[in-house]
Steps between C-alpha positions, in 0.01 A plus 500: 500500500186507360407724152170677453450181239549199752290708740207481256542141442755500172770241466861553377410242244172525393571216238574214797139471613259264360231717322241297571475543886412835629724638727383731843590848475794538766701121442562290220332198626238359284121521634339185433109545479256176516290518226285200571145545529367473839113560611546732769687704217257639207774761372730147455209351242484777271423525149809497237666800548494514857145681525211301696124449363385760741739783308342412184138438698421805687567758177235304327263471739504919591501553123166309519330661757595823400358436138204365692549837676481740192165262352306646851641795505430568090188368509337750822639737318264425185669313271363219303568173660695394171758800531535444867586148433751561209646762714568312815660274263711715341601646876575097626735462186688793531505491893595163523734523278664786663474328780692203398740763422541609803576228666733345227693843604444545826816305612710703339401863673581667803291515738365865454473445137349190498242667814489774212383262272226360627401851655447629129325194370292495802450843419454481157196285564310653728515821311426313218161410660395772658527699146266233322292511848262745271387704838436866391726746515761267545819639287813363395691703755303338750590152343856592497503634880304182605790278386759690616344429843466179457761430355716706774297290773600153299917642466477520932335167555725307236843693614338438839487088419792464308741637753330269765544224269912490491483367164882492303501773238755544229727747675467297837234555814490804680723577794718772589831520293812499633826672403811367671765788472915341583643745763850638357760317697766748575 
């Protein structure tokens, strides 16, 4: 007979297995993972903590272009080229650095909160940009509603991608649960 516990993978004696091999969720035999690095497999040469060069990469790169971003965008809008500069700057740091924050993160979420996630900061941007845009009659209401579309657009494409991508979350992927109910035996 099994118990709600050995049906969710538990053992009778938790203390008999060897900690250091993972075990799949519905036996108790150890998975054994190769962790050699192969070429056909970039995910297998990452960086220390399991995180590639491209998770550290593309954070940087956007936060550059965006502060590259803000520069043109301050200075059409009439600022002098030294406080377009030290603002696109300022924008980089703090973008790439939330940014890198993101992603540090990002394995950790659900899937609609981590879709959430980038939907705000995408958001957050854009709104950001279009308020320092210096267009007349532009308010911050405007600003505000402009990021919440974009960022709304950004939540559907990344909630689109990351349920396409069957990525392992914390809690497990997505599929339909399933309750198995015992029949009483009369």
């Amino acid at each position: 007979m099994q118990t709600p516990a050995h049906r969710h993978g538990a053992t009778a004696d938790p203390q008999s297995r060897d900690a250091s091999q993972p075990y799949t969720a519905h036996s108790d035999t150890p998975v054994h993972r190769d962790t050699s690095v192969h070429p056909d497999n970039p995910a297998a040469a990452s960086g220390p903590h399991g995180r590639s060069t491209m998770a550290v990469a593309l954070p940087v790169a956007a936060a550059l272009l965006y502060g590259l971003w803000t520069v043109f965008v301050d200075r059409t809008s009439g600022s002098s080229l030294g406080h377009a500069w030290l603002l696109g700057l300022i924008t980089a740091v703090v973008s790439g650095v939330l940014g890198l924050l993101l992603v540090r993160v990002q394995p950790t979420l659900v899937t609609e909160v981590r879709a959430l996630a980038y939907g705000a900061f995408f958001g957050t941007a854009i709104g950001y940009l279009y308020s320092i845009s210096g267009t007349a009659g532009h308010t911050t209401l405007e600003s505000v509603r402009m990021g919440a579309v974009m960022g709304a657009v950004m939540f559907a494409v990344s909630l689109y991608i990351f349920r396409t991508q069957r990525v392992r979350e914390p809690h497990g992927e997505h599929r339909p649960r399933r309750h198995h109910h015992p029949h009483p035996s009369n």
